[in-house]
C-alpha positions as CSV (number, residue, x, y, z in Angstrom):
1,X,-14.7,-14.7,100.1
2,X,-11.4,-17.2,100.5
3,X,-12.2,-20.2,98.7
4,X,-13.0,-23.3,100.7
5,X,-10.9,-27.0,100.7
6,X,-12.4,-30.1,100.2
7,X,-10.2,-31.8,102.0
8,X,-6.2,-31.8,102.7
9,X,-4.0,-32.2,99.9
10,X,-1.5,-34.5,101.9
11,X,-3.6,-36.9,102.2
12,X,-4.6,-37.7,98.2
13,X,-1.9,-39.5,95.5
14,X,-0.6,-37.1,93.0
15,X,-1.4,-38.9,89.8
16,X,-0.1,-36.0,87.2
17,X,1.2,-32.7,86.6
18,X,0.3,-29.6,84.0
19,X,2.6,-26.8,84.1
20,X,2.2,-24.4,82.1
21,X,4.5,-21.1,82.0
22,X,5.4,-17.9,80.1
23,X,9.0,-17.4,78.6
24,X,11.8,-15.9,80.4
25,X,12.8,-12.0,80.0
26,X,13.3,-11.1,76.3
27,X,14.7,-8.1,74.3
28,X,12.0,-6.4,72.0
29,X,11.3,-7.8,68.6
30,X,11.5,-5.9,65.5
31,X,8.2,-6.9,63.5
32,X,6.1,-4.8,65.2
33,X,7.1,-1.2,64.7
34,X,5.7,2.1,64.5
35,X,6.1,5.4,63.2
36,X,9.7,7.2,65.0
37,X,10.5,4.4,66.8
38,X,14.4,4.7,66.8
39,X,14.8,1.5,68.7
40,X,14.8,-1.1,65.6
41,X,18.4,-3.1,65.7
42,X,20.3,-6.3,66.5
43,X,19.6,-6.2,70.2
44,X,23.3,-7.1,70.9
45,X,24.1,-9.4,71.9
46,X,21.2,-11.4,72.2
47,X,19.3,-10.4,69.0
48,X,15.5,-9.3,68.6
49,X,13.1,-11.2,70.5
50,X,15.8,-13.4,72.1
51,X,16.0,-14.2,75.8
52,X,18.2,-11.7,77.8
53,X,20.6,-13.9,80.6
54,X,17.8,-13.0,83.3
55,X,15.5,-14.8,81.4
56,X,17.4,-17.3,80.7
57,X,18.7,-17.3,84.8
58,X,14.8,-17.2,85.3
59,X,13.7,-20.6,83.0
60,X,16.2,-22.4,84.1
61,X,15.5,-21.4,88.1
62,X,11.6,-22.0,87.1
63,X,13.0,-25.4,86.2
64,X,14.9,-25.9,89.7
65,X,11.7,-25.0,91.5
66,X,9.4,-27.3,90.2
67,X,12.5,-30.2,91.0
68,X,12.8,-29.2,94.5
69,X,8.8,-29.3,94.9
70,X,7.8,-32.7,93.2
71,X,11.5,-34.5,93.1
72,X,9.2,-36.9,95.4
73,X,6.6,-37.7,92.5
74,X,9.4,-37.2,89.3
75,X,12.4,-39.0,90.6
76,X,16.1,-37.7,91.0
77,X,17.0,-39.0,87.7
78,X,15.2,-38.0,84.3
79,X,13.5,-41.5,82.7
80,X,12.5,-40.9,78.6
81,X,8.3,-41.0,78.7
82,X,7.9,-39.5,82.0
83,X,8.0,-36.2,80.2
84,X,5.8,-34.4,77.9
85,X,7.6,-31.1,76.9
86,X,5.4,-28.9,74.6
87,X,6.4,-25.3,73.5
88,X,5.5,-22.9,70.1
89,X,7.6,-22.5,67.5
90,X,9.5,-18.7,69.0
91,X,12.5,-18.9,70.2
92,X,12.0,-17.3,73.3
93,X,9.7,-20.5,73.8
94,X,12.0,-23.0,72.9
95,X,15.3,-21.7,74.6
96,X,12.8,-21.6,77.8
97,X,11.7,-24.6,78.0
98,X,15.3,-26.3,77.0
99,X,16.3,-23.9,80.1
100,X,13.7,-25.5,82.4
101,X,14.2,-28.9,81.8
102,X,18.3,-28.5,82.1
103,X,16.6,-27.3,85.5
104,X,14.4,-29.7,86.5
105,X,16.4,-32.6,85.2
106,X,20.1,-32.0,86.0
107,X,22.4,-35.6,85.1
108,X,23.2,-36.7,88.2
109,X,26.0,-40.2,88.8
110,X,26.1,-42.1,86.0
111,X,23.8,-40.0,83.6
112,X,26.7,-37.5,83.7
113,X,29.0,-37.2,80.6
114,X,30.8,-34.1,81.0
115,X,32.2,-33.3,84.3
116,X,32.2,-29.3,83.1
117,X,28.7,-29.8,81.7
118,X,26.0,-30.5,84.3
119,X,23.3,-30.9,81.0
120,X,21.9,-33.7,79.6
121,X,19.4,-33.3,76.3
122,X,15.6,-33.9,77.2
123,X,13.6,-34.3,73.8
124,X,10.6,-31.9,73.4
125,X,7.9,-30.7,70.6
126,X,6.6,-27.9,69.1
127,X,4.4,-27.4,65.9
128,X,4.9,-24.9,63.6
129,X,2.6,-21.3,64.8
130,X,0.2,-22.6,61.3
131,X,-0.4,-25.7,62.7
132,X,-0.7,-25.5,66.5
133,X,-4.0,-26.2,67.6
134,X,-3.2,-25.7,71.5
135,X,-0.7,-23.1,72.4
136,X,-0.4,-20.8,69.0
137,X,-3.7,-20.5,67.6
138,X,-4.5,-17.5,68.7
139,X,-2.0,-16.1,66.2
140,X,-4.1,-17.2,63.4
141,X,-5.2,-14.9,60.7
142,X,-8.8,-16.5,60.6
143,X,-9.5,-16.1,64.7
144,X,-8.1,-12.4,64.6
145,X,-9.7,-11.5,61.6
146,X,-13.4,-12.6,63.0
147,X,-11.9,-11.1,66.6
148,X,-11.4,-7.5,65.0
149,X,-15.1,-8.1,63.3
150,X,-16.6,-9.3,66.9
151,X,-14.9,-6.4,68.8
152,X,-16.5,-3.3,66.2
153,X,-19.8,-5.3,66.2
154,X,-19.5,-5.6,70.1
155,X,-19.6,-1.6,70.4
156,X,-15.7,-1.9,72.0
157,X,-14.3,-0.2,68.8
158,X,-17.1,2.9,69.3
159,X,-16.4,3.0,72.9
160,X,-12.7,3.5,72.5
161,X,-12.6,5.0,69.2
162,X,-11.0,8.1,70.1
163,X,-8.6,6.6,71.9
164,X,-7.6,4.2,69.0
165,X,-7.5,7.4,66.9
166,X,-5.1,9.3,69.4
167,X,-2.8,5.8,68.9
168,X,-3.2,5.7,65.3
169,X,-1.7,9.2,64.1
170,X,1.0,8.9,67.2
171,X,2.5,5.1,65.3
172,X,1.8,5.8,61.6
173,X,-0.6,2.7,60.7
174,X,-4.6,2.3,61.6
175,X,-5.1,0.9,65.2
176,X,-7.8,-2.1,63.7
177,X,-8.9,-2.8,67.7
178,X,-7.1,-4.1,71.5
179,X,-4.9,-6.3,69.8
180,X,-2.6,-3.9,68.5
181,X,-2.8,-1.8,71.4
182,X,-1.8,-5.2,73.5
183,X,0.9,-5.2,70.8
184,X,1.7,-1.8,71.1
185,X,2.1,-2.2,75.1
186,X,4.1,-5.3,74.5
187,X,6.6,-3.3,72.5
188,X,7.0,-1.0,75.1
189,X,7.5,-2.3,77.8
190,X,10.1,-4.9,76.0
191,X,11.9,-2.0,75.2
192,X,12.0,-0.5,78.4
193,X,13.3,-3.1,80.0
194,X,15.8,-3.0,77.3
195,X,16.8,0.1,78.3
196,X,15.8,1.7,75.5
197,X,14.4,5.9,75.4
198,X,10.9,5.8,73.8
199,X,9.3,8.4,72.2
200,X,8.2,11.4,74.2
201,X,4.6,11.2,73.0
202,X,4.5,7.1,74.7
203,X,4.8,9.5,78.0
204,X,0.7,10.1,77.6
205,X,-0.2,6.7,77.1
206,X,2.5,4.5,79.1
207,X,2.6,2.6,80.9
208,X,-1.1,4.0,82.0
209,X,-3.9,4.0,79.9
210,X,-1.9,1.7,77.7
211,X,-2.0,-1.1,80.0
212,X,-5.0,-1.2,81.1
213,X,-6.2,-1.2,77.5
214,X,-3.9,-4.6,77.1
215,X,-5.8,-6.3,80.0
216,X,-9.0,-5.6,78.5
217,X,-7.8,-7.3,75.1
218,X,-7.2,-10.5,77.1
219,X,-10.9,-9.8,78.7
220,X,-12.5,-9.6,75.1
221,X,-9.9,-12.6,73.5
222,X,-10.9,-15.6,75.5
223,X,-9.4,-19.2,74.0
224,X,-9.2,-22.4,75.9
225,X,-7.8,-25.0,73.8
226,X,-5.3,-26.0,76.2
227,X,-7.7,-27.0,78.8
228,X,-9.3,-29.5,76.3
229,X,-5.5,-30.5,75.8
230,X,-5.0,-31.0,79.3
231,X,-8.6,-33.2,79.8
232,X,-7.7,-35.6,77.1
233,X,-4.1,-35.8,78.4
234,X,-5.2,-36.5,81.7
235,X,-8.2,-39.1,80.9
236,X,-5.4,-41.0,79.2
237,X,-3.1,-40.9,82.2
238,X,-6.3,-42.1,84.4
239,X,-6.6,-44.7,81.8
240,X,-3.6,-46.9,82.3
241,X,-2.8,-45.4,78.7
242,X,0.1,-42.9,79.2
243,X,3.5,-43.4,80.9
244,X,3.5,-39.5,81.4
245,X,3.6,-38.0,84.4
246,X,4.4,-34.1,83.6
247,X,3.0,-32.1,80.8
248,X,4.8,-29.0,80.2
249,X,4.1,-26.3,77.8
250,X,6.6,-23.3,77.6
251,X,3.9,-20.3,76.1
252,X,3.4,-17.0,76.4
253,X,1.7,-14.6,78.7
254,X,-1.2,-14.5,76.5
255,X,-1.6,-18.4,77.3
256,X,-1.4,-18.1,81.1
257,X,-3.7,-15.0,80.9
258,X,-6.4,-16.7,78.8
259,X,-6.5,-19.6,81.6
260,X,-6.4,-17.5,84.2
261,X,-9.6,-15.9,82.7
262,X,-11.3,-19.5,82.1
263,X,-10.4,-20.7,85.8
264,X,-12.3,-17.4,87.2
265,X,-9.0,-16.3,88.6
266,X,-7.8,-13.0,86.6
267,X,-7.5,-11.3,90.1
268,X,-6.2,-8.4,89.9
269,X,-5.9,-8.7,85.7
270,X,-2.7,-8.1,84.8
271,X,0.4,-9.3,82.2
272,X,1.8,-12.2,83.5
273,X,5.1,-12.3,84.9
274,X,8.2,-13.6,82.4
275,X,8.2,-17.5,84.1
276,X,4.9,-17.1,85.5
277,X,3.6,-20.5,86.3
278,X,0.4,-22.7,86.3
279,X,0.2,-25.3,88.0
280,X,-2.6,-28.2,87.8
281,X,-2.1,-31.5,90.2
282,X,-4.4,-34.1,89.5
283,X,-4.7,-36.1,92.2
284,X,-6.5,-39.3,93.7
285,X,-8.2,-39.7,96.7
286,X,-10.3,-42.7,98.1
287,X,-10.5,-43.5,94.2
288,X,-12.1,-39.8,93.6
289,X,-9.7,-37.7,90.9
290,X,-9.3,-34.3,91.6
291,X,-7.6,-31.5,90.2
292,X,-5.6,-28.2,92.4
293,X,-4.6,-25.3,90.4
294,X,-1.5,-23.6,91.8
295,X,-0.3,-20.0,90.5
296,X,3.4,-19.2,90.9
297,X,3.1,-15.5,89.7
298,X,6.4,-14.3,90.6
299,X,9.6,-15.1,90.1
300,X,11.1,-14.9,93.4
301,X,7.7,-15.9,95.1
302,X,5.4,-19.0,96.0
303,X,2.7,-20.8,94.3
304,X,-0.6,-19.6,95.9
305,X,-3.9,-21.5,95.6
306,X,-6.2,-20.2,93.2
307,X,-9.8,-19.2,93.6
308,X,-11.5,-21.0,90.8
309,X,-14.9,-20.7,91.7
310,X,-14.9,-21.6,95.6
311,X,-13.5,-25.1,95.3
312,X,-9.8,-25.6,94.5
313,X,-9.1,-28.8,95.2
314,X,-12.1,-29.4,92.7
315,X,-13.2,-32.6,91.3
316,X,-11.5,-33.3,88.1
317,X,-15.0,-34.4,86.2
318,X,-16.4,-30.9,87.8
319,X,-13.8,-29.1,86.7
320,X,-14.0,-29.9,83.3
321,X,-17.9,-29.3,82.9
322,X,-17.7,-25.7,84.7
323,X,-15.0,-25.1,82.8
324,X,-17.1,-25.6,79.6
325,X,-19.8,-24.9,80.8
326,X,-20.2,-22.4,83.3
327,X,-17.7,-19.8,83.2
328,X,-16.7,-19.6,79.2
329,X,-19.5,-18.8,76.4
330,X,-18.6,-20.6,73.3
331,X,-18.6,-18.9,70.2
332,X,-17.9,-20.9,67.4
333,X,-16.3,-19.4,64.7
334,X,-18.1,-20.5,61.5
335,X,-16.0,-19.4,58.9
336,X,-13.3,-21.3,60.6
337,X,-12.3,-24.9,59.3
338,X,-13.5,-27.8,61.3
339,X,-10.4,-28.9,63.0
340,X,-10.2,-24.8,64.5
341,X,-13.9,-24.2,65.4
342,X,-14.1,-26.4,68.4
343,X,-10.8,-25.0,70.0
344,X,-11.8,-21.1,69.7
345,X,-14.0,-19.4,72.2
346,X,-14.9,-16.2,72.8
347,X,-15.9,-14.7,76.4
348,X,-18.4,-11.9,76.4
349,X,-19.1,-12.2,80.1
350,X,-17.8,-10.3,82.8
351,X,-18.2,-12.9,85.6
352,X,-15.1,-14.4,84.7
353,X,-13.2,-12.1,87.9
């Protein structure tokens, strides 16, 4: 049933942006190996788990993009504060989001100091994987230590046991759940695109079952942390507090999966594109704040209007309790230490499509 509009878009203030997007293309890493895998190396000449040049042509064209559809709200000519560039602490992540903003903010007259260098530096964050609360903890030993306990209590381990079994003896090392089979996928397909030969037993897995099995880890692994990020960030901005007018966090598909999940828009699930996008306007209108999520899931194609859950725009104090309330079943982890707990949450529903 297509979703319905609350009213038109061109006729509200666009008050703030949250774009959210997952690294460019990248050449396989080599921490996560198995058993015959021939394919460990240097990854010349970008080096393991490095962007390739079409991810790099592909952060840097995100970048462009989002320029040529907001210059109107972010100006021609970058302004220190009107940015707030967030990103983990890969690489890949980095280099992507240094990529994007050489594309969104090009120097231009007087901000230009080399002639043969159309680049000027934009200042961003990241915190280290241990200590990021919004766009990394999901890589913490805690969460996927009580994640591997919820999945076997859950009855997923028993349902695909012999399935994890068939894995297990093929790669050497005891297949503990989804996540390393959403590793396992990961790997593959990185080398693939690579151009690298796999194994001939991967033919009975990949890129089917395999794949399939990796969406239904992001089913069973719901976080939202960043949507709490992006409420606080935005009361602020609605505040008079913040000079901000673009958050920006360069992730991982994992992140744009997860909210894809919590928005009730998964559809079809999938792996996100490399420079898949999320977009969330928060806009004004006749002094009501409300909030559109675009999806740019391809490279080369348009942001669509999500679904959410039949209102997209949606108002912005709605949004936020549906969000919470509605469509994601908190499960508080309670071995976890306070300042985790309240950003981890765990879906068990399957009304989230």
């Amino acid at each position: 049933m297509p979703h319905r509009h609350l009213w038109n878009v061109e006729l509200s203030n666009l008050v703030l942006l949250h774009i959210l997007f997952r690294h460019g293309n990248r050449t396989p890493t080599n921490y996560y190996t198995f058993k015959g895998d021939t394919n460990l190396g240097l990854y010349q000449p970008y080096g393991p788990g490095q962007l390739t040049n079409e991810g790099k042509r592909r952060a840097y064209g995100l970048g462009q993009y989002i320029r040529g559809k907001y210059i109107d709200f972010i100006g021609n000519n970058y302004i220190p504060g009107v940015l707030d560039p967030l990103c983990t602490e890969s690489d890949r992540a980095q280099v992507s989001l240094q990529l994007f903003l050489a594309g969104l903010f090009p120097p231009i007259d007087a901000l230009i100091w080399n002639k043969d260098l159309l680049w000027q530096p934009i200042p961003y964050k990241y915190n280290s994987a241990a200590n990021d609360k919004i766009l990394a903890c999901l890589h913490n030993h805690e969460f996927l230590d009580e994640h591997i306990k919820y999945q076997k209590e859950s009855g997923i381990f028993e349902k695909h046991k012999a399935f994890f079994e068939f894995v297990s003896q093929k790669v050497g090392f005891k297949v503990n759940g989804l996540v390393d089979i959403w590793r396992l996928y990961i790997r593959l397909i990185t080398e693939t695109e690579y151009g690298s030969k796999l194994p001939d037993w991967t033919a009975e897995i990949f890129p089917k079952p395999l794949e399939d099995f990796a969406i239904e880890n992001y089913l069973t692994q719901m976080m939202t942390p960043k949507m709490r990020s992006m409420a606080i960030d935005t009361n602020a901005k609605l505040a008079a507090k913040s000079r901000v007018k673009v958050h920006i966090y360069s992730a991982h598909e994992l992140n744009v999966a997860h909210l894809l999940l919590g928005l009730k828009s998964f559809i079809p699930p999938h792996l996100p594109n490399y420079c898949s996008c999320l977009i969330f306007e928060i806009r004004e209108r006749k002094g009501d704040i409300y909030v559109q999520v675009l999806y740019k899931r391809n490279f080369c194609g348009k942001t669509e209007q999500l679904p959410l859950w039949g209102n997209n725009p949606c108002q912005f104090d709605m949004f936020v309790k549906i969000f919470y309330e509605k469509n994601v079943v908190p499960y508080f982890i309670d071995n976890l230490s306070p300042e985790i707990s309240p950003n981890i949450f765990l879906s068990t529903r399957q009304d989230l499509f």
